[in-house]
C-alpha positions in Angstrom: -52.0 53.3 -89.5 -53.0 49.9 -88.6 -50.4 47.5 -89.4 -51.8 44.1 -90.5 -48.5 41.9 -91.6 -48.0 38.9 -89.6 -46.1 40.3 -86.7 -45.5 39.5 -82.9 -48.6 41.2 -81.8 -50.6 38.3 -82.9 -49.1 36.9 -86.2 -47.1 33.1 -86.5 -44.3 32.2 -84.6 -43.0 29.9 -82.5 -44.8 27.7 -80.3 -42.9 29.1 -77.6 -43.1 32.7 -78.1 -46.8 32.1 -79.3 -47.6 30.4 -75.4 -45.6 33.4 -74.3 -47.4 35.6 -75.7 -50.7 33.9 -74.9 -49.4 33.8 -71.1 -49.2 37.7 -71.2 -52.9 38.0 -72.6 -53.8 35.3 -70.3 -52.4 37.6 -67.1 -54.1 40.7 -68.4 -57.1 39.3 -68.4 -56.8 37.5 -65.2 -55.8 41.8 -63.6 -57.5 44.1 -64.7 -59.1 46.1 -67.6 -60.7 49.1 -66.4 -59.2 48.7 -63.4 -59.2 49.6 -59.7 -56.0 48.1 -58.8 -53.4 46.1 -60.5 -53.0 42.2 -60.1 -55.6 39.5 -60.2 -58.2 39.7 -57.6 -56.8 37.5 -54.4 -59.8 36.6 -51.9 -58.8 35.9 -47.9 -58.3 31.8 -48.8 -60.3 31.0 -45.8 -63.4 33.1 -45.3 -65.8 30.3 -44.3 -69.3 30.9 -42.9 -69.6 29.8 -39.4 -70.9 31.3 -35.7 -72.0 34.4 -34.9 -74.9 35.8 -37.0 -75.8 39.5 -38.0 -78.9 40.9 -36.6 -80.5 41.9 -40.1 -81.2 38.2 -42.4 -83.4 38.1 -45.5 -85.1 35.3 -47.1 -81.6 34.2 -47.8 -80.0 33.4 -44.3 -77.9 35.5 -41.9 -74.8 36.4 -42.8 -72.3 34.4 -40.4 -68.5 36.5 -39.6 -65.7 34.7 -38.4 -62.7 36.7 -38.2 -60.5 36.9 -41.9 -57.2 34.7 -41.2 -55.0 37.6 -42.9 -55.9 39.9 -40.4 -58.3 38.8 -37.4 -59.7 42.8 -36.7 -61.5 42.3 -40.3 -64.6 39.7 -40.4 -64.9 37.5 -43.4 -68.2 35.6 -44.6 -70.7 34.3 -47.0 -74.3 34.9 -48.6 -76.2 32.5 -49.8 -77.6 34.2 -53.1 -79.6 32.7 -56.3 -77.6 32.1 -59.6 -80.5 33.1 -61.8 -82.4 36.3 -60.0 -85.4 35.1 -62.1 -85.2 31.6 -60.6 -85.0 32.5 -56.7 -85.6 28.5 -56.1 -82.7 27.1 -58.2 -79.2 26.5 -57.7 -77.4 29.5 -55.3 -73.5 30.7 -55.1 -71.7 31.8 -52.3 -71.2 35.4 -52.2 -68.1 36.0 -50.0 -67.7 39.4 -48.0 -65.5 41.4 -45.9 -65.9 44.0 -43.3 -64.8 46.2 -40.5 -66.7 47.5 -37.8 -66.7 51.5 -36.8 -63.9 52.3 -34.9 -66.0 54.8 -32.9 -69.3 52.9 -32.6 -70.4 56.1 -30.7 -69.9 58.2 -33.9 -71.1 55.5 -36.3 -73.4 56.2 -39.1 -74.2 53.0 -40.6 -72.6 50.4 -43.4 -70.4 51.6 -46.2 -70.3 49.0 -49.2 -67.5 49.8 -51.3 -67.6 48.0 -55.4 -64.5 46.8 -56.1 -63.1 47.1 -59.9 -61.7 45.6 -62.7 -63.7 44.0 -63.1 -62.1 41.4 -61.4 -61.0 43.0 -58.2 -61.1 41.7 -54.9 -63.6 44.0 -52.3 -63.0 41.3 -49.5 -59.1 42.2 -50.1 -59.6 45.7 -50.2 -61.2 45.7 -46.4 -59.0 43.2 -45.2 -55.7 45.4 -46.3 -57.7 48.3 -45.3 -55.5 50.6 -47.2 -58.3 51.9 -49.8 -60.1 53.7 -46.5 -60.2 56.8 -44.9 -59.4 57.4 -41.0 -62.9 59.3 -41.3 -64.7 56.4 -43.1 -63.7 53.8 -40.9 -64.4 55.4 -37.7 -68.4 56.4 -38.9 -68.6 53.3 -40.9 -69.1 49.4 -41.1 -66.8 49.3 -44.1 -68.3 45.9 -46.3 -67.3 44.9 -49.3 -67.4 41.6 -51.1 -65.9 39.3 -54.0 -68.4 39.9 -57.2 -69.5 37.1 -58.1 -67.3 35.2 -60.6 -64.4 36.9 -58.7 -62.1 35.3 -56.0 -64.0 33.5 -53.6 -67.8 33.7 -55.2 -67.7 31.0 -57.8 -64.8 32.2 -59.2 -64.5 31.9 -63.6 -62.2 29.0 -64.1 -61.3 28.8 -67.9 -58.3 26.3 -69.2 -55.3 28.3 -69.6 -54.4 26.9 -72.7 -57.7 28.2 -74.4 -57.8 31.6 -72.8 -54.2 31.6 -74.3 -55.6 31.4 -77.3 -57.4 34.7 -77.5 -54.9 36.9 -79.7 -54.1 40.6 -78.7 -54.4 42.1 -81.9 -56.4 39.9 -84.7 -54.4 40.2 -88.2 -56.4 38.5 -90.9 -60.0 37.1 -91.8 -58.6 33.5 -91.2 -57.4 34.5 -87.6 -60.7 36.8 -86.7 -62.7 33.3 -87.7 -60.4 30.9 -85.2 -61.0 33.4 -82.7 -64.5 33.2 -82.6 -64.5 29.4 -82.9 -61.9 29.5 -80.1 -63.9 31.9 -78.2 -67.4 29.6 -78.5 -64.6 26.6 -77.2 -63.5 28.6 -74.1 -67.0 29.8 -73.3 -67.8 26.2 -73.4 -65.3 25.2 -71.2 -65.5 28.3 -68.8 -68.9 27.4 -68.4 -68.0 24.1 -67.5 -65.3 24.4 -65.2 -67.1 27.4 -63.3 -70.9 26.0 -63.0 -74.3 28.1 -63.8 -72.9 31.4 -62.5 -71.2 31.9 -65.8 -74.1 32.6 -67.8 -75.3 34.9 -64.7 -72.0 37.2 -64.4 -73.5 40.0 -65.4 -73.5 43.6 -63.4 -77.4 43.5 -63.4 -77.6 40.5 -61.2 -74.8 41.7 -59.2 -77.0 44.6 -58.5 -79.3 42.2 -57.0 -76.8 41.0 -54.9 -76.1 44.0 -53.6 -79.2 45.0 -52.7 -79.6 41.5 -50.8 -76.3 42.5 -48.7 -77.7 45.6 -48.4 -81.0 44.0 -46.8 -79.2 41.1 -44.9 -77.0 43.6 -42.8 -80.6 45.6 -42.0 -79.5 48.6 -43.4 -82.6 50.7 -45.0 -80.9 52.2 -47.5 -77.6 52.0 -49.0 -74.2 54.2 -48.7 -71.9 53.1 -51.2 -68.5 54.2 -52.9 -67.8 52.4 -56.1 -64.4 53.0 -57.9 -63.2 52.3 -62.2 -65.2 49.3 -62.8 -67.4 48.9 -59.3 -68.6 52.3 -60.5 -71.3 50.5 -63.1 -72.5 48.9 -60.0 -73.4 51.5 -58.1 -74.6 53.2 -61.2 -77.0 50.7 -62.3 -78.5 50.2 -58.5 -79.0 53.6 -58.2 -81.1 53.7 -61.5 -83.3 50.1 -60.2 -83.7 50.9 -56.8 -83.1 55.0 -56.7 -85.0 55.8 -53.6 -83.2 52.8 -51.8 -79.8 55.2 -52.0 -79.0 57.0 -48.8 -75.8 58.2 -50.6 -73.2 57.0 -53.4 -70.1 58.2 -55.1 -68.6 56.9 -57.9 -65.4 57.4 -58.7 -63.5 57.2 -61.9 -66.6 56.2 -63.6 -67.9 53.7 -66.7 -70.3 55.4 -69.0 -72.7 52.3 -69.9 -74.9 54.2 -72.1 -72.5 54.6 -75.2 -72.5 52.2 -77.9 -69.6 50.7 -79.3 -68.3 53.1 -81.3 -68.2 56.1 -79.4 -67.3 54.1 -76.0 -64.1 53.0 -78.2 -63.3 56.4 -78.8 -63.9 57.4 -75.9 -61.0 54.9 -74.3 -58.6 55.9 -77.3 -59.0 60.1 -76.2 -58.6 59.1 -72.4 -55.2 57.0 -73.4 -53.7 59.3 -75.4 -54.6 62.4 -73.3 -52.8 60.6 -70.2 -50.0 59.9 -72.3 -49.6 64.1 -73.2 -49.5 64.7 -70.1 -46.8 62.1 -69.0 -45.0 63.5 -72.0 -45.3 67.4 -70.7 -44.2 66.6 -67.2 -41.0 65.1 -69.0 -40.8 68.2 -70.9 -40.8 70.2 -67.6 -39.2 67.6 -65.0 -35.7 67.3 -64.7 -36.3 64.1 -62.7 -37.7 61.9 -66.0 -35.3 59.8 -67.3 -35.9 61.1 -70.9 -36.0 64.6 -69.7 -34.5 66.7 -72.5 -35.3 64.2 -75.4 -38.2 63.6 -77.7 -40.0 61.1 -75.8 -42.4 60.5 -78.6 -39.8 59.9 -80.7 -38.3 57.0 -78.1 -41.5 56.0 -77.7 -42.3 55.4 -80.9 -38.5 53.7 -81.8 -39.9 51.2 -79.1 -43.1 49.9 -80.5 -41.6 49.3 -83.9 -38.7 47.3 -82.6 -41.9 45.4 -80.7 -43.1 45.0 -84.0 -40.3 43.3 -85.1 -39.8 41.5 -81.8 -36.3 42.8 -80.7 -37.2 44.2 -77.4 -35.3 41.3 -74.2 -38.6 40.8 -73.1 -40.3 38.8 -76.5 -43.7 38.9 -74.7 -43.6 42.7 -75.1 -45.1 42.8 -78.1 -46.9 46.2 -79.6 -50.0 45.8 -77.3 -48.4 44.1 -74.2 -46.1 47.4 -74.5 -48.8 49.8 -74.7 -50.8 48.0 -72.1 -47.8 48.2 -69.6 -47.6 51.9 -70.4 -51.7 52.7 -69.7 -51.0 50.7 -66.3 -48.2 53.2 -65.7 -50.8 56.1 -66.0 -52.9 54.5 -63.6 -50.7 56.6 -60.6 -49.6 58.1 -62.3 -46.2 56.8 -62.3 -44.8 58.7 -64.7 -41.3 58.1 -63.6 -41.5 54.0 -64.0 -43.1 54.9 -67.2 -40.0 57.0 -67.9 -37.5 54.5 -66.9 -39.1 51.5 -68.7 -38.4 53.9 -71.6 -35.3 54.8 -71.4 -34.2 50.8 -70.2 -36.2 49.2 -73.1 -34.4 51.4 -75.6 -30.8 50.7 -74.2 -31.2 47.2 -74.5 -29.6 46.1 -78.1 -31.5 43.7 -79.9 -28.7 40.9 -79.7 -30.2 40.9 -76.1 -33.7 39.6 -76.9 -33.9 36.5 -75.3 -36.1 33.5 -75.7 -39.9 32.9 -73.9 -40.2 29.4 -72.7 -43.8 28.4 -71.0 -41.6 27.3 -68.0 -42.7 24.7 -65.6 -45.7 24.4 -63.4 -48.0 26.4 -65.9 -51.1 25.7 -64.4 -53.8 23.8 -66.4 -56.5 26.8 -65.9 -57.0 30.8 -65.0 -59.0 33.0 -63.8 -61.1 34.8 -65.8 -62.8 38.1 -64.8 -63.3 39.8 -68.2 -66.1 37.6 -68.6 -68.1 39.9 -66.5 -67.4 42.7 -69.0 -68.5 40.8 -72.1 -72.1 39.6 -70.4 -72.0 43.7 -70.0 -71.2 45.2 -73.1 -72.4 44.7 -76.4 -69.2 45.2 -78.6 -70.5 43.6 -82.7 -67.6 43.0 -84.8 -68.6 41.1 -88.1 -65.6 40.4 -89.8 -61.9 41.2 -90.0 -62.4 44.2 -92.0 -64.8 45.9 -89.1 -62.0 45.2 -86.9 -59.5 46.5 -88.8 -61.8 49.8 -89.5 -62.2 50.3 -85.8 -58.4 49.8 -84.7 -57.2 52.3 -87.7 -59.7 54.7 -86.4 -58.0 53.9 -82.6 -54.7 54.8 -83.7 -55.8 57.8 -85.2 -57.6 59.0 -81.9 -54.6 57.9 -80.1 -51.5 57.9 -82.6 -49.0 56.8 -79.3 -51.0 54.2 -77.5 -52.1 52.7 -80.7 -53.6 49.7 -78.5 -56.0 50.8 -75.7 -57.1 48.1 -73.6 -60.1 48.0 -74.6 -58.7 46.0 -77.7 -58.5 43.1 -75.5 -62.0 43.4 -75.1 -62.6 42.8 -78.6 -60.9 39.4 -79.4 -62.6 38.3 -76.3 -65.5 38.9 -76.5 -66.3 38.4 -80.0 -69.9 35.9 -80.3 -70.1 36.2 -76.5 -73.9 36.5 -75.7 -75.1 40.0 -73.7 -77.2 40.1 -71.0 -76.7 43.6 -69.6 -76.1 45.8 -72.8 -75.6 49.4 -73.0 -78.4 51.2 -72.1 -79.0 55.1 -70.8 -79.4 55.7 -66.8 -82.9 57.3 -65.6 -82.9 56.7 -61.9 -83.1 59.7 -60.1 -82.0 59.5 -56.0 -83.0 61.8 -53.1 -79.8 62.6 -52.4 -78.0 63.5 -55.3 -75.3 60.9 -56.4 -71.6 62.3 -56.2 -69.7 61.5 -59.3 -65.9 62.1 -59.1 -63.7 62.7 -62.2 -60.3 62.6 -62.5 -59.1 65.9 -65.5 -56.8 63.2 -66.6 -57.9 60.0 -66.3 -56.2 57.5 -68.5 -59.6 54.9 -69.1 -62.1 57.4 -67.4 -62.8 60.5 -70.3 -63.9 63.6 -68.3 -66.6 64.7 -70.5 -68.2 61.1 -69.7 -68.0 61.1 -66.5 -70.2 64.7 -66.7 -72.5 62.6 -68.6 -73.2 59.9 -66.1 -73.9 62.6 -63.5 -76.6 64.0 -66.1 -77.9 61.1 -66.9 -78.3 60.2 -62.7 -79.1 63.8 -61.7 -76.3 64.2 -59.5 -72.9 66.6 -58.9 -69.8 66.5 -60.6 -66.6 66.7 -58.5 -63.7 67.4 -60.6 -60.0 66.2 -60.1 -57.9 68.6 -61.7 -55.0 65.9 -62.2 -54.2 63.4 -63.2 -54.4 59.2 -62.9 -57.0 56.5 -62.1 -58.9 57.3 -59.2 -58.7 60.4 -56.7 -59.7 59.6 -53.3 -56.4 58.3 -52.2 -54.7 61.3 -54.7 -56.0 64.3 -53.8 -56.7 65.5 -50.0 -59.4 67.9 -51.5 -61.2 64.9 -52.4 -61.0 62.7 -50.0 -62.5 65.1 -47.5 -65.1 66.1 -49.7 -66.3 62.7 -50.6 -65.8 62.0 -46.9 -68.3 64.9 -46.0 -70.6 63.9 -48.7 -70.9 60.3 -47.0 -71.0 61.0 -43.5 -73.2 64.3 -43.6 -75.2 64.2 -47.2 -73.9 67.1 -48.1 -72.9 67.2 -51.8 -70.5 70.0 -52.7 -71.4 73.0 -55.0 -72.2 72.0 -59.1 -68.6 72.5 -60.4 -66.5 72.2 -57.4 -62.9 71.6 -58.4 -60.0 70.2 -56.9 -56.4 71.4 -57.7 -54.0 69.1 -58.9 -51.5 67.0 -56.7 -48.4 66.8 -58.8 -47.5 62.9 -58.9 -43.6 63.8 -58.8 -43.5 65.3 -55.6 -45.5 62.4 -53.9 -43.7 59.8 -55.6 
């Protein structure tokens, strides 16, 4: 039931726990939503263009490397790419990359682009670090990735912390739904301001377009490509523009753009609550959960209404901030960090609750990545009462999460304008596209990640487990995707994977 008293998930308080509370929204949205990796995206700070060029250039210059300062054996550099994809002639951004030569040039099949998450995750991070990459993929492979623009290091979304601060996590009246989407319209304003002409150009559609000038600028022919969570809509979307431009993609842990509102909502509040079963069962069964033996629902439940009230030590963990904590949890899945949050939070008395101070050096502005997500997603909400409709029918789909994070997603992007909005896939590749679904996925529902590879005509590789993401997870996996890449060879229609259990790796 959706609680709508004035209340520390978005109510009146005090100024301080109010910025507090603000600061936390303001984090989350400077991570990740449907994320590839926790934490805000963190470019290489020095990946300037200079010396030697590539072979391949476009109409758009060379790319120049220089080695990344992190770690010299990766090769940072920049793009110069239009803003507007409509207005090739006006003002440009610079699209900052990352990659790493084959290790066995011998063996080497061509470039692999990976698409970060998120959205907001770094891809020049990911191939600096490395850690995200097979032994097998980096030997065939030029592994490339790059910042998205708005992200890191290409024209980054700068937004004043005080007004992205202002978007609440849960709305509770008509008179707070209304400041919202006046302070929305203010922060737009100044996002806009702050960042440049990108900002009305963040949209996955003209990221497309990037990618395919990457794509043509490293004089590859036709693109391989392994999109995870978020980067997945990337790859998705080229393949349906430019389908016969695909050598081979997989998308992992995929983003089904072609539901509306509604049902996409759903569809987050099913995957939540699903993951959250299963974290309860392998309490149930594992003597190594810290609330093995107990009703965990029961705990769990205990904790968000002292949230409600505000008596948890942390006064920033308020209903949402608690259940957002707990779907970054089931990312893993770490069930037994989920398990010990638990059992601390509930042993703490509520004499222990301390105060939330801004503390000093809070800097002036933030980074912004959701922005992306509301120039891709139409999400109409008229008035407080559709709001309050849709997040009673959440907590119904998902009685324990209550709050899946997709509710961020709401406040923020309420009057944001659209320029890539849902719409079905029809592209259809040579090579079929390999979509890889995790059973269990706690943002990713299985059934839509069957209809994506309809929709693109491709195979379905299924993850019997559980978590965000399976490459890394599951051995099966990885050498299947791994074969799919390097030889085209698509696995069998309904291949399955068996599950890794996340206790014995963890």
């Amino acid at each position: 039931m959706l609680r709508t008293r004035k209340s520390a998930a978005g109510g009146p308080a005090s100024v301080r726990l109010r910025r507090a509370v603000g600061a936390t929204l303001a984090a989350a949205v400077a991570g990740t939503f449907l994320a590839g990796a926790p934490g805000a995206a963190r470019a290489d700070p020095a990946a300037e263009p200079t010396v030697r060029p590539t072979s391949g250039s476009t109409a758009f210059g060379p790319i120049r490397w220089v080695p990344c300062p992190a770690d010299g054996s990766a090769e940072c550099g920049t793009l110069s790419l239009p803003v507007d994809w409509a207005d090739p002639a006006g003002p440009r951004f610079d699209l900052a990359l990352a990659r790493r030569p084959a290790t066995d040039p011998a063996a080497r099949v061509g470039v692999l682009f990976f698409g970060p998450g998120g959205p907001g995750d770094s891809g020049v991070q990911k191939v600096v670090e490395s850690v995200r990459f097979s032994a097998e993929q980096r030997r065939r492979f030029d592994i490339v990735s790059f910042d998205p623009r708005g992200v890191g290091r290409s024209n980054p979304v700068v937004c004043a912390a005080d007004l992205l601060a202002r978007v609440p996590q849960v709305i509770t009246d008509q008179a707070q739904f209304d400041a919202t989407v006046r302070d929305n319209a203010a922060l737009r304003a100044d996002c806009r301001a702050r960042t440049g002409p990108v900002f009305d150009h963040l949209d996955t559609r003209s990221a497309v377009r990037d990618l395919d000038a990457v794509r043509a600028a490293l004089g590859e022919e036709r693109l391989t490509f392994h999109g995870s969570s978020y980067g997945t809509l990337l790859g998705a979307q080229y393949a349906d523009e430019y389908p016969h431009r695909v050598r081979a993609m997989v998308l992992e842990s995929v983003i089904d753009h072609s539901l509306p509102m509604r049902p996409f909502l759903a569809s987050q509040a099913v995957a939540a609550q699903d993951s959250f079963d299963e974290f309860v069962a392998w309490c149930d069964r594992a003597v190594e959960c810290a609330l093995h033996g107990q009703d965990v629902r029961a705990r769990w439940a205990e904790l968000l209404d002292r949230a409600e009230r505000g008596e948890l030590p942390d006064p920033t963990l308020t209903p949402f901030a608690l259940t957002a904590r707990a779907q970054r949890d089931l990312y893993g899945p770490d069930w037994a960090v989920l398990a010990g949050r638990i059992a601390t939070w509930s042993a703490t008395p509520a004499s222990a609750a301390a105060a939330a101070t801004a503390g000093p050096g809070t800097p002036a502005t933030a980074a912004n990545p959701l922005a992306v997500f509301c120039q891709d997603w139409r999400l109409p909400v008229d008035d407080y009462a559709e709001y309050a409709r849709h997040l009673r029918r959440l907590a119904a789909l998902a009685p324990d999460v209550r709050y899946p994070l997709v509710v961020q997603a709401l406040a923020l992007c309420l009057g944001a304008p659209v320029g890539n909005p849902q719409h079905r896939l029809r592209g259809r590749t040579d090579v079929p596209v390999l979509v890889a679904a995790t059973r269990h996925d706690p943002v990713s529902e299985f059934d839509r990640a069957a209809a994506v590879a309809r929709q693109l005509h491709g195979v379905l590789l299924a993850y019997e487990g559980w978590g965000h993401g399976s490459y890394t997870t599951s051995p099966c996996m990885g050498t299947t995707i791994d074969r799919y890449l390097v030889e085209l060879a698509p696995p069998a229609p309904d291949t399955h994977c068996p599950a890794v259990e996340p206790a014995a790796t963890r």
